[in-house]
Each structure stands twice: as C-alpha cells, then as structure tokens.
C-alpha positions as CSV (number, residue, x, y, z in Angstrom):
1,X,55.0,-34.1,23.1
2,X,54.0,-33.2,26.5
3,X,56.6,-33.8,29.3
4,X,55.8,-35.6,32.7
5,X,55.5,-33.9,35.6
6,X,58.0,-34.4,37.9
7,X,56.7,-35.7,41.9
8,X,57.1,-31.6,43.3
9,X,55.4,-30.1,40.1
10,X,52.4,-32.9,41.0
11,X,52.7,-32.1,44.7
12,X,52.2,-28.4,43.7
13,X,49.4,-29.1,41.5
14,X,47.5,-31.1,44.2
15,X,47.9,-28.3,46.6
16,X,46.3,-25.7,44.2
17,X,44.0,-27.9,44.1
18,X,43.0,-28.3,46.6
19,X,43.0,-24.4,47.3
20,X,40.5,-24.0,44.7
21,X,38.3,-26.7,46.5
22,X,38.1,-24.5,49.8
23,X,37.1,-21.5,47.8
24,X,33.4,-20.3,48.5
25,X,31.1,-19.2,45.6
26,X,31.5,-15.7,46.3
27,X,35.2,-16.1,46.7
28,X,34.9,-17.9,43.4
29,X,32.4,-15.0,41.9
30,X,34.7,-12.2,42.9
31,X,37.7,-13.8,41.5
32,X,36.1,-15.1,38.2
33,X,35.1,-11.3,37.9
34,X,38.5,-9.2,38.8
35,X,40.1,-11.5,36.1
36,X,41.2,-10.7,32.6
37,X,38.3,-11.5,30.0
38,X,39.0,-14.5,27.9
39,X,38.0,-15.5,24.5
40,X,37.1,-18.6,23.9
41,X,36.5,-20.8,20.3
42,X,34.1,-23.1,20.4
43,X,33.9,-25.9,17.7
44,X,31.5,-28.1,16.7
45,X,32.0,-31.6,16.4
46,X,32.4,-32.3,12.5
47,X,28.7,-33.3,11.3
48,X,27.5,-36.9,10.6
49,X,26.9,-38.2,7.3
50,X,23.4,-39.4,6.5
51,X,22.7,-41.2,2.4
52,X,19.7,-41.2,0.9
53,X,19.0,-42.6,-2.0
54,X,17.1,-39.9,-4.5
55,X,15.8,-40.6,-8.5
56,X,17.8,-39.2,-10.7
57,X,14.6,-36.5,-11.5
58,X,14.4,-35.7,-8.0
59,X,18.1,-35.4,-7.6
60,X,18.1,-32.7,-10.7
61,X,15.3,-30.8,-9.6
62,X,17.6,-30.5,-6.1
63,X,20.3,-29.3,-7.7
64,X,18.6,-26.9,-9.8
65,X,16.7,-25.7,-6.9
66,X,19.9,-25.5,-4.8
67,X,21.9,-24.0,-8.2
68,X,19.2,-21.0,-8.0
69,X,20.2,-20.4,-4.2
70,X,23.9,-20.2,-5.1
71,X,24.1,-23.5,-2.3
72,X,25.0,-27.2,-2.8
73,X,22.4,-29.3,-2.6
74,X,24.0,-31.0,0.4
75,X,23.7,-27.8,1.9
76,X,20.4,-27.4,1.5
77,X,19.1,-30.0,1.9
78,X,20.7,-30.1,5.5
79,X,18.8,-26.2,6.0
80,X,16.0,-27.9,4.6
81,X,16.2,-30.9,7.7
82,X,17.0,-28.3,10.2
83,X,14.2,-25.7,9.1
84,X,11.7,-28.9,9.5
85,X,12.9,-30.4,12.8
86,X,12.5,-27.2,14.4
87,X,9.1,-26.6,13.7
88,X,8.4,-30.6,14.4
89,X,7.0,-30.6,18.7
90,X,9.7,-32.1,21.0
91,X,10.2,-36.0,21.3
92,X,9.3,-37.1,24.6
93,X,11.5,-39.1,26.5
C-alpha cells in the first residue's frame, strides 16, 4: 500500500517541481540526452469483444480454414478484420 507523504516530502516535491517548470527546452534536450537509457513496456489495453452470430456451415468452414493456418478462428478472424480495415479509405470526421 502506498504511504502518504508527509508535509516536507510534499514541500520537496513542489519545489522539484517547480525546477523542472523553469527548465528551457534545450536545458530539457541536453539533460533528457546525458541520462541513462530507459526501457520501457508498453501494453495494450486488453481487446474488446465483438459476437457475431455465424451458421453452423459457415462456422465449420472457419474453423477448418483457421485449423489449416495452425490459428483459432477467433484469431483469424480478428487478422481477417484488421487486414480489411486497413485497406478500407479513412473515415472522415
């Protein structure tokens, strides 16, 4: 559980703060660029759920098709989706 800060530790945070504010974008640069690399993990948010409702003949031939890959048919279907929407032209907003 994470511990509260006690009124110097917050004081001492606001004043770093603030330190960092007054920096100028070379400042910034040049520090950002002596410092240690970093790795960093992105994740992606866990994936939506979308049911459809296939016939049972359509739902074979899936999994067969998707059986022949050496994928679930989940799977595939979702490359499936993704290979289509990127050749589909932008939405405009």
């Amino acid at each position: 559980m994470a511990q509260k800060l006690t009124a110097a530790q917050r004081r001492a945070l606001k004043q770093e703060a603030v330190g960092w504010d007054e920096l100028s974008d070379e400042d910034f640069a040049r520090l950002f660029s002596e410092g240690p690399p970093v790795r960093v993990r992105v994740r992606r948010p866990p994936p939506k759920a979308l049911t459809i409702a296939l016939d049972e003949q359509t739902l074979n031939r899936l999994k067969r098709v998707a059986r022949h890959k050496q994928v679930r048919a989940r799977h595939l279907v979702a490359i499936w989706i993704a290979e289509h929407l990127s050749q589909e032209r932008p939405a405009e907003k």
